[in-house]
C-alpha positions as CSV (number, residue, x, y, z in Angstrom):
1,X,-19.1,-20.3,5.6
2,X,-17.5,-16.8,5.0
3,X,-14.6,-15.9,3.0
4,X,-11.7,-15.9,4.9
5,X,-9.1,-13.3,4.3
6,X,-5.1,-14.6,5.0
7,X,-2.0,-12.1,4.9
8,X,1.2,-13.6,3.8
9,X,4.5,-12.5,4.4
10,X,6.4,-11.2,1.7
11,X,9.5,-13.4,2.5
12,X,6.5,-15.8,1.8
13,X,5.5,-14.8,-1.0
14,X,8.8,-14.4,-3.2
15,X,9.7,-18.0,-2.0
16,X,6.5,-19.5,-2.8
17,X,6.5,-17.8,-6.4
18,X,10.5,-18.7,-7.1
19,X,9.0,-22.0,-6.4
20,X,6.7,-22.4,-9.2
21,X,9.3,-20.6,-11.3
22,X,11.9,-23.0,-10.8
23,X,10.1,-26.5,-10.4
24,X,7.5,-28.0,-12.2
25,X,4.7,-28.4,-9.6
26,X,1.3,-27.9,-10.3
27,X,0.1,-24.4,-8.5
28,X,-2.5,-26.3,-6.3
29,X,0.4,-28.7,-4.9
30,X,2.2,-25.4,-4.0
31,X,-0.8,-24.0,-2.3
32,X,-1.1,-26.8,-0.1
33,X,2.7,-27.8,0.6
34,X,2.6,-23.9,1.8
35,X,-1.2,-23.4,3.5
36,X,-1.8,-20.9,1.1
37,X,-5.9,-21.1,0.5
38,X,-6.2,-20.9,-3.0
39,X,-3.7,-21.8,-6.0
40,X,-5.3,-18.1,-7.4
41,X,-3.6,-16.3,-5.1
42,X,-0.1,-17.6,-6.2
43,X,-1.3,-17.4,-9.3
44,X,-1.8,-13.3,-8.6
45,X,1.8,-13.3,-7.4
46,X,3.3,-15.0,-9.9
47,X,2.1,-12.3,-12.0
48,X,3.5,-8.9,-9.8
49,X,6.5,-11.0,-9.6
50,X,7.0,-11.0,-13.4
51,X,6.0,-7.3,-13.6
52,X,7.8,-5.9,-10.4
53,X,10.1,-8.4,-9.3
54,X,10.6,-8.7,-5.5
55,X,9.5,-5.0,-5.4
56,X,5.9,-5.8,-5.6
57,X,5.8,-7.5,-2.2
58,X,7.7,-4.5,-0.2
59,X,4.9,-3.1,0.7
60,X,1.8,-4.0,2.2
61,X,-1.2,-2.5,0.1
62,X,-4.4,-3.1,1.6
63,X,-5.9,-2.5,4.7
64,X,-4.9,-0.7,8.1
65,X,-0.8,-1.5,8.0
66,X,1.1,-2.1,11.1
67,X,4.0,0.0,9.8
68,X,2.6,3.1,8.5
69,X,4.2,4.5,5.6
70,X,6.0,7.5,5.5
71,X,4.7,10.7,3.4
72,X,6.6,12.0,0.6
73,X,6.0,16.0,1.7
74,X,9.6,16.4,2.1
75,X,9.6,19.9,1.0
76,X,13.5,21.9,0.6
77,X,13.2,25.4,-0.1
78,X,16.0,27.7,-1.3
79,X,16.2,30.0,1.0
80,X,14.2,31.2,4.4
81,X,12.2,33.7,2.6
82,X,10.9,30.4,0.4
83,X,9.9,28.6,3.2
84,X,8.0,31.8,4.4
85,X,6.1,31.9,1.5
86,X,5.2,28.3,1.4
87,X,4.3,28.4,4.9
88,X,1.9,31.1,4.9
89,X,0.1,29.7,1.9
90,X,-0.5,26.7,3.5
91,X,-1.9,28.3,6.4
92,X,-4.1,30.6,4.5
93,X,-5.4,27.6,2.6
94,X,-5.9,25.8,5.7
95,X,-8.0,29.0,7.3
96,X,-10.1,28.8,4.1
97,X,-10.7,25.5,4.8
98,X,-11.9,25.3,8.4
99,X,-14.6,28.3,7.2
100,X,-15.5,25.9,4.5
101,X,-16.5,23.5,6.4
102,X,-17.8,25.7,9.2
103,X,-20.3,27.3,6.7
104,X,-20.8,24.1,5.5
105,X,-21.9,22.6,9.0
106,X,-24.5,25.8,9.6
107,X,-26.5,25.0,6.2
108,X,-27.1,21.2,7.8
109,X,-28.4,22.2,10.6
């Protein structure tokens, strides 16, 4: 039989890991009072929790996530002239780029 990989809610998470903090249970009663597969896995939590606090289960780190993340290119620029510059950099770069990979594309063939 194959591993089976669950995701957990983070609400999930922080309350199962306040859990253990607070009582005394055993984490393999947790695991089963809460369906969670393997006392391990609390375990793992239980540790990000002590590092990160409930920060560590904001965001989702693995896989494919339903709510993409949001890049960090938020560029400000001084002035117009800036902008301009930055602009036709990144285009230049780009151009570069495509005849990189077009060159690269003729010497597989």
């Amino acid at each position: 039989m194959g591993r089976i990989n669950n995701k957990y809610p983070s609400e999930l998470k922080i309350k199962v890991v306040k859990r253990y903090l607070e009582d005394e249970e055993s984490l393999q009663d947790i695991a089963d009072e809460f369906g969670i597969s393997s006392k391990t896995q609390i375990h793992n939590w239980v540790k990000k929790y002590e590092e990160l606090g409930e920060e560590a289960f904001k965001f989702e780190k693995r896989g494919n996530p339903k709510d993409k993340k949001e890049l960090k290119n938020n560029f400000t620029f001084d002035n117009l002239e800036d902008e301009v510059i930055f602009l036709r950099m990144e285009n230049e770069y780009l151009k570069r780029f495509c005849e990189m990979l077009k060159r690269s594309l003729r010497i597989k063939k």
